[in-house]
C-alpha positions in Angstrom: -26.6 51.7 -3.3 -29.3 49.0 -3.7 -28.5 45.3 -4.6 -28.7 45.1 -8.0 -29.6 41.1 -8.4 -31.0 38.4 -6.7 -27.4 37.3 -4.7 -26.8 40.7 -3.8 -30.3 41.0 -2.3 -29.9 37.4 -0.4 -26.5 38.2 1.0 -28.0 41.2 2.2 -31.1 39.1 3.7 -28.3 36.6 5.3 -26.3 39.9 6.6 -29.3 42.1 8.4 -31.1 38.9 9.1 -34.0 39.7 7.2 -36.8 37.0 5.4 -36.7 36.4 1.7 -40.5 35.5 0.6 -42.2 34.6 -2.5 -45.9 34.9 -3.3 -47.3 32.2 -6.0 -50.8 31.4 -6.4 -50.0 28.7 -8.9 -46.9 27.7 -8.0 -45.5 26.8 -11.9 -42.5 25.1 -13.1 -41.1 28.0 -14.0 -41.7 29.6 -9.7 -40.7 26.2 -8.5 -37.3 26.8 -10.7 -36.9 30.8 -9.6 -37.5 29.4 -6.1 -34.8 26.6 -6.0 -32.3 28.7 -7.7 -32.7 31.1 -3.9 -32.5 28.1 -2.0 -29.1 27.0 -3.7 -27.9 30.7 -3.0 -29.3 30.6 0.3 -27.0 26.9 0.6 -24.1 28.5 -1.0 -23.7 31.6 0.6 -23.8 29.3 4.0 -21.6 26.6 2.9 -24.0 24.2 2.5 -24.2 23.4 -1.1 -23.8 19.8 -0.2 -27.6 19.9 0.8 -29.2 21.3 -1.9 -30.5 18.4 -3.4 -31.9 16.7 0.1 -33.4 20.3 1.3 -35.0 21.1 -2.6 -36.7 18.3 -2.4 -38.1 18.8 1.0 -39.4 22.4 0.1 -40.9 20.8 -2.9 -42.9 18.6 -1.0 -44.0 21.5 1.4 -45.0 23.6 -1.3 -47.2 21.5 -3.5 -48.5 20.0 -0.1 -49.8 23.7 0.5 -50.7 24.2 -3.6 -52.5 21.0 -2.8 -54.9 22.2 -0.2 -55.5 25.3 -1.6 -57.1 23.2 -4.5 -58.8 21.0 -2.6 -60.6 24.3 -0.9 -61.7 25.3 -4.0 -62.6 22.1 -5.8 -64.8 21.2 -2.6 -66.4 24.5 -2.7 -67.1 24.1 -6.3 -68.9 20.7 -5.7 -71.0 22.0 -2.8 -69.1 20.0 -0.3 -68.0 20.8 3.1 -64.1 20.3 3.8 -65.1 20.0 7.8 -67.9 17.3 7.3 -66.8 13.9 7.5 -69.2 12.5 4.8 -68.6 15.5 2.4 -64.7 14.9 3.0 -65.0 11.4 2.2 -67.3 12.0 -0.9 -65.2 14.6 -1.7 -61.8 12.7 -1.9 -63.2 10.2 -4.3 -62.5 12.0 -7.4 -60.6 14.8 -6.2 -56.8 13.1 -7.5 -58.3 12.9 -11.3 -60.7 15.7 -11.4 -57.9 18.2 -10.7 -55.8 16.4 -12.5 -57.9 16.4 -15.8 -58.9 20.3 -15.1 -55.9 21.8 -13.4 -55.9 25.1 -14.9 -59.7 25.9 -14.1 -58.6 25.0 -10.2 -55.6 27.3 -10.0 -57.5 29.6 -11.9 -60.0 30.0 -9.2 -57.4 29.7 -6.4 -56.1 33.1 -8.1 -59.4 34.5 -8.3 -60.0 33.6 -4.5 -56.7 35.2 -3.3 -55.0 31.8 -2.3 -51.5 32.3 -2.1 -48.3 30.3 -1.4 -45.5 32.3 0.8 -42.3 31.0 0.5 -39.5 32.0 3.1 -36.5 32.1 3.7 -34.4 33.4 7.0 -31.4 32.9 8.5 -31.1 34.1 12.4 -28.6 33.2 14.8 -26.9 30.1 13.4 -30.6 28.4 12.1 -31.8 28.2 8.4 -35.3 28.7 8.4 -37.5 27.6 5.1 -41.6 28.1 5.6 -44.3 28.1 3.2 -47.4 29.6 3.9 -50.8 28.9 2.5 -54.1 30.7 3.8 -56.4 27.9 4.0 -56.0 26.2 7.5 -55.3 22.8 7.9 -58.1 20.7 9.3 -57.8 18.4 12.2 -58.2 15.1 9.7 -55.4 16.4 7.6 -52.8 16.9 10.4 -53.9 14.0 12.5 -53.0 12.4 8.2 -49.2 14.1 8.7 -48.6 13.3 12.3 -49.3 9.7 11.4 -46.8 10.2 8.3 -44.5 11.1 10.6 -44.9 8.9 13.2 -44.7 5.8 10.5 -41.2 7.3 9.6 -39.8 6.6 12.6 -40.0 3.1 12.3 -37.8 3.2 9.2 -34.0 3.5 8.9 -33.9 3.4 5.0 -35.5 4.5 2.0 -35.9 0.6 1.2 -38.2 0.0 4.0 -39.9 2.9 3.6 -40.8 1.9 -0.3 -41.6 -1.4 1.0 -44.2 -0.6 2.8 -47.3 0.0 1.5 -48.8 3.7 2.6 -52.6 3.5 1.5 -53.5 7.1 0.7 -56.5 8.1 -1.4 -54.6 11.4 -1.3 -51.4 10.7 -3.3 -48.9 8.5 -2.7 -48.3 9.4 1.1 -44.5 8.7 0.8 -43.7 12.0 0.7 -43.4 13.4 4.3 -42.0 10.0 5.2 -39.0 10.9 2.9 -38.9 14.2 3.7 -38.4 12.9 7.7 -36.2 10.5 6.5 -33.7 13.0 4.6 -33.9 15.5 7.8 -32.4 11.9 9.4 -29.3 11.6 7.5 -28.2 15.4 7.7 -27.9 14.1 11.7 -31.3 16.3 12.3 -35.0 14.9 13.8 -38.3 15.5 13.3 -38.1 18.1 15.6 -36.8 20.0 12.6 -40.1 19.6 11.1 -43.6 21.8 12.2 -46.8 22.3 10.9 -49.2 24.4 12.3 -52.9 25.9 11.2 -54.0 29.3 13.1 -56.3 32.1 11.9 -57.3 31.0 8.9 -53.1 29.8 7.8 -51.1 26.8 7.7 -47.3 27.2 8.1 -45.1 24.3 7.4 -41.7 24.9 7.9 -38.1 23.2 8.6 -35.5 24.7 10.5 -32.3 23.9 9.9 -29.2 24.3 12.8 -26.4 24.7 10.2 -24.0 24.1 13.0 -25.2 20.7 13.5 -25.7 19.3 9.9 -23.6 16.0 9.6 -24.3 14.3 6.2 -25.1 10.7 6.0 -25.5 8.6 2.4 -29.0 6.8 2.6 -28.7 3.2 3.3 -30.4 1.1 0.0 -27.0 -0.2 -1.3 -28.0 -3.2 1.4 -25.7 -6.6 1.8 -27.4 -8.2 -0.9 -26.5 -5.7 -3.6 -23.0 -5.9 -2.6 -23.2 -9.9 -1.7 -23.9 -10.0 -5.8 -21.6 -7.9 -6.8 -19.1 -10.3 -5.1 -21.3 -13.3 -6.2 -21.4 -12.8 -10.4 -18.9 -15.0 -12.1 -15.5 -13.7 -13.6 -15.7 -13.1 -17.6 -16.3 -16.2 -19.7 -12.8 -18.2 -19.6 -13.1 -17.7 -23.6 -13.2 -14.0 -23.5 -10.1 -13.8 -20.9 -8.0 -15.7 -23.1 -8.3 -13.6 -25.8 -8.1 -10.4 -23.7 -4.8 -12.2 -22.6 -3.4 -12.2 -26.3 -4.8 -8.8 -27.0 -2.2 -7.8 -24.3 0.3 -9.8 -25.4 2.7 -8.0 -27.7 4.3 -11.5 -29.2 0.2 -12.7 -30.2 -0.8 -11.8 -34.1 -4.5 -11.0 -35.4 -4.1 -15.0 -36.6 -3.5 -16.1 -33.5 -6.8 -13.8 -32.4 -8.9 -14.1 -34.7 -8.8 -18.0 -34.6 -9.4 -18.3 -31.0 -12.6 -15.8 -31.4 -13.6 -18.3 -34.4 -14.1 -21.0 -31.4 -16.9 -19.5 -30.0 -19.8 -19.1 -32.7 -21.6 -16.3 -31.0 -18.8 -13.8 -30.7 -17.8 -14.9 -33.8 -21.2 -13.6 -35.1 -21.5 -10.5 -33.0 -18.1 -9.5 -34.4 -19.4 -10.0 -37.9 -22.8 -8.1 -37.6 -20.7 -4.9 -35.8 -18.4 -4.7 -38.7 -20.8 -4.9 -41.2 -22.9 -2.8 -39.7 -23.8 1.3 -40.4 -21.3 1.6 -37.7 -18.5 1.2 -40.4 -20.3 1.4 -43.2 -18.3 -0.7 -45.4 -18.5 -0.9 -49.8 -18.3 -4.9 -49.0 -19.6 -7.3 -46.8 -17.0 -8.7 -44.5 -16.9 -12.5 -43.5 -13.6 -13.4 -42.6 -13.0 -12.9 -38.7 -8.9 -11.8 -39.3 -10.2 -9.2 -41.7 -13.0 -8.3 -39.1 -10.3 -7.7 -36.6 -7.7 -5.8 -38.6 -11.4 -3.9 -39.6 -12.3 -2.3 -35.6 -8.7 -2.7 -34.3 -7.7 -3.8 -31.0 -9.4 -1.1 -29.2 -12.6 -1.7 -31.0 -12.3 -5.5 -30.1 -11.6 -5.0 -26.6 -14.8 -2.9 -26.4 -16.7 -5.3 -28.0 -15.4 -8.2 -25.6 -17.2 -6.1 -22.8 -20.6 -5.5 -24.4 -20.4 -9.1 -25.3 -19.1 -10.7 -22.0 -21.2 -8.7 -19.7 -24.6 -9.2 -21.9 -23.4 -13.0 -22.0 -23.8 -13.3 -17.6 -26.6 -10.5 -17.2 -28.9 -11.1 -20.1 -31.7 -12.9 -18.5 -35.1 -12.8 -20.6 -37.0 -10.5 -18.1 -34.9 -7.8 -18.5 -35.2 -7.6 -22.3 -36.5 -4.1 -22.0 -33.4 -2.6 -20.0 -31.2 -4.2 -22.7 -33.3 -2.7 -25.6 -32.9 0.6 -23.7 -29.2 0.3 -23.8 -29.2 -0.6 -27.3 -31.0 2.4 -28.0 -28.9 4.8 -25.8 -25.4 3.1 -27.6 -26.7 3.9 -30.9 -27.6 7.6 -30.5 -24.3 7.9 -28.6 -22.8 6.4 -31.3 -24.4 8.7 -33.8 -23.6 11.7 -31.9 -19.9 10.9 -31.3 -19.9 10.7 -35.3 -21.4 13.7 -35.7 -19.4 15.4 -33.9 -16.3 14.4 -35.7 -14.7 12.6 -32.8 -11.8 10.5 -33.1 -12.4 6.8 -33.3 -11.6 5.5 -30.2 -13.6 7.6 -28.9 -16.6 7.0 -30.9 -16.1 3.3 -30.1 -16.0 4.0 -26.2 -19.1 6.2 -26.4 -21.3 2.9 -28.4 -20.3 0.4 -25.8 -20.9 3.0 -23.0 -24.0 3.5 -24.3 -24.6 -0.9 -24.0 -23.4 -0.9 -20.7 -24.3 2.5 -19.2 -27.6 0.9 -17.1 -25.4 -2.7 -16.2 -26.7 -1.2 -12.2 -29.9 -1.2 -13.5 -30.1 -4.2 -14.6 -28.3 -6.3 -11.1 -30.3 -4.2 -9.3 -33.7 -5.1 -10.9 -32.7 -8.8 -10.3 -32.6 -8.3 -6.7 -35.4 -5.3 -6.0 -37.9 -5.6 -8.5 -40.9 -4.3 -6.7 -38.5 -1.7 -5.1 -37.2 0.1 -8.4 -40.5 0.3 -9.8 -41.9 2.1 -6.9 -39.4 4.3 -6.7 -40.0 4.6 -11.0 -43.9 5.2 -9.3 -42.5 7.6 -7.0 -40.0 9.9 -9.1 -43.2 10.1 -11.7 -45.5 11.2 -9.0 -42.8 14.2 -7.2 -42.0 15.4 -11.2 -38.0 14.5 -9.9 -35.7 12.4 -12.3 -35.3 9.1 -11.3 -31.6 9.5 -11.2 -32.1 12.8 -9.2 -33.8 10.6 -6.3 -30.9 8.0 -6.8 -28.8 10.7 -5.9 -30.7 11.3 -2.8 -31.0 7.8 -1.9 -27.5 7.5 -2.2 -26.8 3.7 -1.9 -29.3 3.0 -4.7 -27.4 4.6 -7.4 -27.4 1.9 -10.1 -24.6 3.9 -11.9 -22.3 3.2 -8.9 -23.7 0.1 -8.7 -22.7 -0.4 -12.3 -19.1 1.1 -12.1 -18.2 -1.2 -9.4 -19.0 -4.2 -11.4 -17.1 -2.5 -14.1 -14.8 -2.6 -11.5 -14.8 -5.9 -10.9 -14.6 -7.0 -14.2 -11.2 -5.0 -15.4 -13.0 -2.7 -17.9 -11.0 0.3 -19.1 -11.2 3.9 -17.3 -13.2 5.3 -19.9 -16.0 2.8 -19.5 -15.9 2.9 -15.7 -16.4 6.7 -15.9 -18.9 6.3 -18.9 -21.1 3.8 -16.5 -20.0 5.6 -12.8 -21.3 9.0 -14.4 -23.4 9.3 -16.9 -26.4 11.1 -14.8 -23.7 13.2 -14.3 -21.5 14.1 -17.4 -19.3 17.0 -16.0 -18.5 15.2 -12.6 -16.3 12.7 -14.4 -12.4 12.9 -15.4 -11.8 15.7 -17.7 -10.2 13.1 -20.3 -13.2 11.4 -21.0 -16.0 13.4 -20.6 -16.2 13.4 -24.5 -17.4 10.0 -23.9 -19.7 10.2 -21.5 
């Protein structure tokens, strides 16, 4: 009896030790999807779901590498240029990045027309994992002597951090990408070796082959001493807001006795105010009296306040006014939403000053690695990957771990340690407080 879906059919392939290949001449979003849901089957069916993120992103790369030069064949043909001439190629490459860019659909168009396809394959044989795409223009001498030097600048680098340091001058994209891809083949314990790319009658063939026996997962190295030397470095809450933390825990402490120590400092005082008369609780009356302000959000409400406030009192520096207004903007749709959804309070509170904090990584991080978080912004934009997806991949720079451990630090509550720790990653959290995050 035949396999009836695509699972059947690769547990078949994995069993007789047969290829899986797909033909694409545009290579979509909607192939590059169909084509990573087989490599997660592939991963799964051999116990390796723990790579799927590290080896997706490497056949990514491979495949718009070869989508790449099958454009390039046709957009040089349709300017009259020679691909093998060194003046043509040079003349060539000028505009090549924005005219495809501006007419993308009239390039794969052609590449269609002209039978210019993109194999991808799978195979599994012996105890190897073999993924190859094939394109059939051939690779010119210039353009592999290009990835050989890709490769052999990777080997100079031990993390993504000094790979993104360095400048790669590339007039044909941001020539990080095999770099990477080298780079993540390090950390699952495997070499360059693993790598090949190869041109003969009239193909290219890139392909990584992976010895499932020997895969030995490694985190990237970005979360460097310095991250962690701040971490350690920034200063214990403001003395005022541990006192009254102190007499929020203490069951023989009133609201009085609260409410006037929060009247000593004039700020809180007026952040309190402004949340309770906010839309938040959308109150018939304004409210100007700090014990009715307390009694108003509770003590649960107060101690989530005391966070926001506190941690926006030690990391609000003026240049990273944007990252703030970003969180203000996440806490009130999460906010909203949590109301919407007819949640009960507490949790509707944990969700808005989740939302303030959720980027607190973000922001340390910035303060150390400026150039290095916009490039890897640069670089996310450039692969089509989330930002937090590559975070993933880098490992050590996760700013939401980065966050929850400053969190950490600072004694905040479960909720809002799981809120900041996860929330790329909602369903990876405690079961109890996934509501909020």
């Amino acid at each position: 009896m035949p396999p009836t879906n695509i699972s059947e059919k690769i547990k078949l392939a994995i069993q007789k030790s047969v290829p899986v290949t797909i033909t694409t001449y545009k290579l979509n979003h909607d192939t590059e999807i169909y084509v990573e849901e087989i490599l997660g089957i592939y991963l799964k069916e051999l116990g390796q779901g723990a790579l799927i993120d590290r080896l997706a992103y490497c056949l990514k790369e491979l495949a718009v590498n070869a989508k790449k030069a099958n454009t390039k064949r046709v957009y040089f043909e349709d300017k009259g240029l020679s691909i093998n001439n060194k003046e043509d190629y040079s003349e060539g490459m000028k505009h090549f990045k924005s005219d495809t860019m501006d007419r993308i659909e009239h390039y794969l168009e052609l590449q269609k027309q002209k039978g210019l396809y993109i194999k991808i394959s799978f195979h599994t044989y012996s105890s190897n994992f073999r993924i190859s795409i094939r394109n059939n223009v051939e690779i010119t001498r210039k353009e592999q002597m290009r990835i050989y030097d890709r490769i052999a600048r990777s080997r100079a680098f031990d993390s993504m951090e000094e790979a993104f340091s360095e400048v790669l001058d590339d007039s044909e994209g941001a020539g990080l990408g095999i770099v990477i891809l080298i780079l993540m083949l390090k950390k699952m314990g495997l070499n360059e070796d693993s790598f090949e790319i190869e041109g003969e009658k009239g193909e290219t063939t890139a392909s990584l082959t992976i010895p499932i026996s020997e895969i030995k997962l490694e985190e990237m190295d970005i979360l460097t001493t310095r991250i962690v030397n701040e971490i350690d470095a920034l200063p214990q809450f403001p003395e005022n807001i541990t006192v009254i933390q102190q007499l929020m825990n203490d069951p023989d402490s009133d609201i009085n006795e609260i409410a006037r120590r929060i009247s000593t400092d004039p700020s809180l005082t007026a952040d309190l105010l402004r949340v309770v008369n906010s839309a938040q609780y959308m109150l018939p009356n304004r409210v100007d009296n700090i014990a009715d302000a307390v009694k108003m959000v509770g003590l649960r409400g107060l101690k989530n306040l005391l966070y926001s406030y506190g941690s926006q009192k030690i990391l609000n520096l003026p240049q990273k006014k944007e990252l703030w207004d970003h969180a203000h903007r996440t806490a009130f749709y999460a906010f909203n939403l949590a109301r919407n959804m007819r949640l009960k309070k507490d949790f509707i509170d944990d969700a808005y000053v989740g939302g303030v904090l959720h980027d607190m990584g973000k922001i340390v991080f910035s303060s150390i690695h400026p150039e290095l978080l916009e490039k890897i912004k640069d670089f996310s934009h450039e692969k089509e990957i989330t930002a937090g997806l590559f975070e993933n991949l880098a490992g050590g720079y996760n700013h939401a771990e980065i966050g929850a451990k400053i969190a950490e630090k600072w004694n905040f509550s479960e909720s809002l340690i799981d809120a900041i720790r996860y929330h790329h990653e909602p369903n990876s959290g405690h079961h109890e407080y996934r509501k909020v995050v």
